[in-house]
C-alpha positions, 0 to 999 in steps of 0.5 A, a space after each residue: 683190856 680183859 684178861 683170863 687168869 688161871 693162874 694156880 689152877 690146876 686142870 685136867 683134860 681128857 684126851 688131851 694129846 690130840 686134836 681139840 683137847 691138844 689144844 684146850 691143853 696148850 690154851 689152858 696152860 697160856 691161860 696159867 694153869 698146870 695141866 694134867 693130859 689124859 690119853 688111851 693110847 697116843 702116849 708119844 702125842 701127850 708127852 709132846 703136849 706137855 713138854 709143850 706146856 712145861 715149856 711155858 713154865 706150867 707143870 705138867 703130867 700125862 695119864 693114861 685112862 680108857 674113861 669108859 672104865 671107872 676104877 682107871 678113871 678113879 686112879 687117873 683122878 687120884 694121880 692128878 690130885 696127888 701130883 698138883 696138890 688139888 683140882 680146879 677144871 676138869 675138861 671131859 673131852 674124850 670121844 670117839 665117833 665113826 661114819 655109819 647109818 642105823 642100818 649099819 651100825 653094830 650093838 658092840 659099836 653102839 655100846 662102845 660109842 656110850 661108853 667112851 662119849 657118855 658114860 666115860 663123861 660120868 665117871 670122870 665128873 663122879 672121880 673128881 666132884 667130892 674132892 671139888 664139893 670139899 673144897 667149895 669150888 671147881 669147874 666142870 666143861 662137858 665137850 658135847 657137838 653140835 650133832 644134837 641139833 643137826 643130826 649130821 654127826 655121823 650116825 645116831 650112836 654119836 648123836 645120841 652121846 652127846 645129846 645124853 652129855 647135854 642133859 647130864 651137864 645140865 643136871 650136874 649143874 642144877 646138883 652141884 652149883 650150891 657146892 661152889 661148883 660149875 657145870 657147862 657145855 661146849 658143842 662144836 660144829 666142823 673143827 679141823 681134826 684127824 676124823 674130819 681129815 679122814 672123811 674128807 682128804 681132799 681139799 676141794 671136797 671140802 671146800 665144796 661140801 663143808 666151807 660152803 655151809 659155814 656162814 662165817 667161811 671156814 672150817 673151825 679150829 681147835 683154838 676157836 673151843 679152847 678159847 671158849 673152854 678158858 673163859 667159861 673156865 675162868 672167873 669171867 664166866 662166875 655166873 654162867 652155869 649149866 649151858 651149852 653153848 654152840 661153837 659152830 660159825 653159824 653152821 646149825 642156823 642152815 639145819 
């Protein structure tokens, strides 16, 4: 039986207190690893996440970072070097998104949406990249969606994000793989999540509205990412760089 060990790897996950990052957190340090949790403002939900992971024997810290700014990032990057001695993955999770049409859709909403989902990408990939150059390894997971494909992901703002973290994935990739380093993407369709609980809190609509299009049968869960993000962090996936790679059940071969 094939195992993942990430045993003495340390990583950083941004927004890691919630959701999908919560778990690609927890499944990060079952996986070995000692785990820094990056949060902007649920501070109580990432302390939680690393008792969680203190609990399983891993080290861990939280850190608190708006990604859309880079002297926090810089400093965020430079707490999680000092306190595990080094980094090895560094998960760009973090995003934001809302429900609006282009009519509706606002600059300052637009401009906020890159910023976080995009640019924030950027700037933590930039903090940590010398320090992972200088040591001849390291591994870079971009979050992206399955949006770029559909369109469906509320809005063009955040369609538009992660169509950007595709193609800057892609060249992170193509730049830094002589380095030692490697850089891909994990694009999710319908995952379980406060937004989606949000848009659709009642069960039925759900059902009817979303199961119904998911060929595997039901709506995905932050494990069925997390999972993937620990193989593709991991030296099973030595050779796999510069992907995106759809975690969807099926959902975008329907369009």
């Amino acid at each position: 039986m094939i195992t993942v060990n990430l045993i003495g790897k340390k990583a950083l996950v941004t927004g890691g207190s919630r959701g999908i990052g919560r778990g690609i957190s927890l499944a990060l340090s079952e996986a070995g690893a000692d785990v820094a949790v990056n949060y902007f403002e649920h501070q109580e939900e990432a302390e939680e996440v690393v008792t969680a992971i203190q609990q399983m024997g891993r080290q861990a810290l939280a850190v608190q970072a708006d990604v859309a700014g880079f002297p926090a990032v810089e400093e965020m990057a430079g707490t999680v070097i000092e306190h595990f001695g080094h980094l090895d993955i560094l998960v760009n999770n973090t995003g934001i998104t809302s429900v609006r049409s282009l009519l509706e859709l606002s600059p300052g909403e637009w401009e906020r949406t890159l910023a976080v989902n995009l640019t924030g990408m950027f700037h933590c990939a930039k903090a940590v990249a010398a320090h992972m150059v200088s040591r001849g390894e390291g591994c870079i997971i971009n979050i992206s969606s399955a949006s770029v494909l559909s369109g469906s992901g509320g809005g063009p703002h955040y369609t538009a994000s992660k169509g950007g973290v595709n193609g800057l994935t892609r060249a992170m990739a193509r730049e830094l793989a002589p380095h030692g380093l490697r850089v891909n993407a994990v694009a999710p369709a319908v995952i379980e999540s406060d937004f989606l609980r949000g848009r659709y809190p009642d069960p039925q609509e759900r059902e009817e509205k979303l199961v119904q299009q998911i060929p595997v049968g039901r709506i995905g869960q932050p494990e069925d990412v997390a999972q993937l993000v620990v193989f593709l962090a991991s030296p099973l996936a030595g050779y796999v760089n510069g992907q995106i790679i759809m975690v969807d059940g099926g959902r975008t071969f329907l369009g």
